[in-house]
C-alpha positions as CSV (number, residue, x, y, z in Angstrom):
1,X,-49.0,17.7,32.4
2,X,-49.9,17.1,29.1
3,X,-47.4,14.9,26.3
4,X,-45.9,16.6,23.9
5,X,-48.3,16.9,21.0
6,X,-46.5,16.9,18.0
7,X,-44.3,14.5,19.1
8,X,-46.6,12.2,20.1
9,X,-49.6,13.0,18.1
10,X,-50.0,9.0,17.2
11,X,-49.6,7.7,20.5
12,X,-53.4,7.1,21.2
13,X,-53.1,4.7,17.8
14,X,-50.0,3.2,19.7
15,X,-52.0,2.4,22.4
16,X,-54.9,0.8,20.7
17,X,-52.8,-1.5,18.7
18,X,-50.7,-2.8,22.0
19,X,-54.1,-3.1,23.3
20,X,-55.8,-4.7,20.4
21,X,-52.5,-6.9,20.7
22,X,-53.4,-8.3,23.9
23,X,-56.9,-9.3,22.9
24,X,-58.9,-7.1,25.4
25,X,-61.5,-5.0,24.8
26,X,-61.6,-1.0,25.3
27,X,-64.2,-1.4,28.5
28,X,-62.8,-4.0,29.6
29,X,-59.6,-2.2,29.7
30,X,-60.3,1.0,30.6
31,X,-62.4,-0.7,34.0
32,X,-59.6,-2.5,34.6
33,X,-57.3,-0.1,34.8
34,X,-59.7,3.1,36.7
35,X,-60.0,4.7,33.3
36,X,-63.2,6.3,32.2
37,X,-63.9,4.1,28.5
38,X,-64.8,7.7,26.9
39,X,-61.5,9.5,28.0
40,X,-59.5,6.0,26.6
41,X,-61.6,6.1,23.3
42,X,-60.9,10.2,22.6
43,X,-57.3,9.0,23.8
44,X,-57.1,6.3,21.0
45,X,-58.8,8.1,18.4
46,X,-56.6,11.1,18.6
47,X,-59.4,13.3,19.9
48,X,-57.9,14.5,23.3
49,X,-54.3,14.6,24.5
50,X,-53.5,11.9,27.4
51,X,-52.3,13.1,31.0
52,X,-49.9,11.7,33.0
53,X,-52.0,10.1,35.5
54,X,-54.2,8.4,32.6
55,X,-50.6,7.9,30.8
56,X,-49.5,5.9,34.1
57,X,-52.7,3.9,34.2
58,X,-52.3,3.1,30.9
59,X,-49.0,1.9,31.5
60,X,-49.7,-0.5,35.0
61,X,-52.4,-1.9,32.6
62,X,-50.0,-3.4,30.2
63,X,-47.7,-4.3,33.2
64,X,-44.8,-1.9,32.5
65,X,-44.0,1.9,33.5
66,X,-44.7,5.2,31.5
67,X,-41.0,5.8,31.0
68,X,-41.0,2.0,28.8
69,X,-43.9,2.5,27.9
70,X,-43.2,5.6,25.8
71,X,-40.2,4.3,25.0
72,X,-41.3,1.5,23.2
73,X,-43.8,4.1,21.7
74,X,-40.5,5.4,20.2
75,X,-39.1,2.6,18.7
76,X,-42.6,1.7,17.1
């Protein structure tokens, strides 16, 4: 399953904020969270859509669920 392009075309720039927000690095990151750093950097730089098992990584990293997660995406 792949998200909704058009709706969420800026998501990987959503990402990389809350990220950058957090004061951790994009290795460090992706490591942490069993993300390959090249598949998180395409994801961030709008260069390749996100699945949902990278989406749900993504969210455990920053401590909250997909369904939140995108959510707050939303509101953003």
């Amino acid at each position: 399953m792949i998200i909704e392009k058009m709706q969420y075309n800026e998501f990987g720039k959503f990402i990389k904020n809350k990220r950058l927000l957090t004061g951790t690095t994009l290795n460090k990151f992706a490591i942490e969270n069993d993300i390959e750093p090249a598949i998180l950097s395409r994801i961030e730089n709008l260069k390749q859509d996100i699945k949902i098992g990278v989406l749900v990584k993504i969210a455990n990293g920053f401590n909250t669920t997909p369904s939140k997660l995108l959510s707050e995406f939303e509101k953003y």
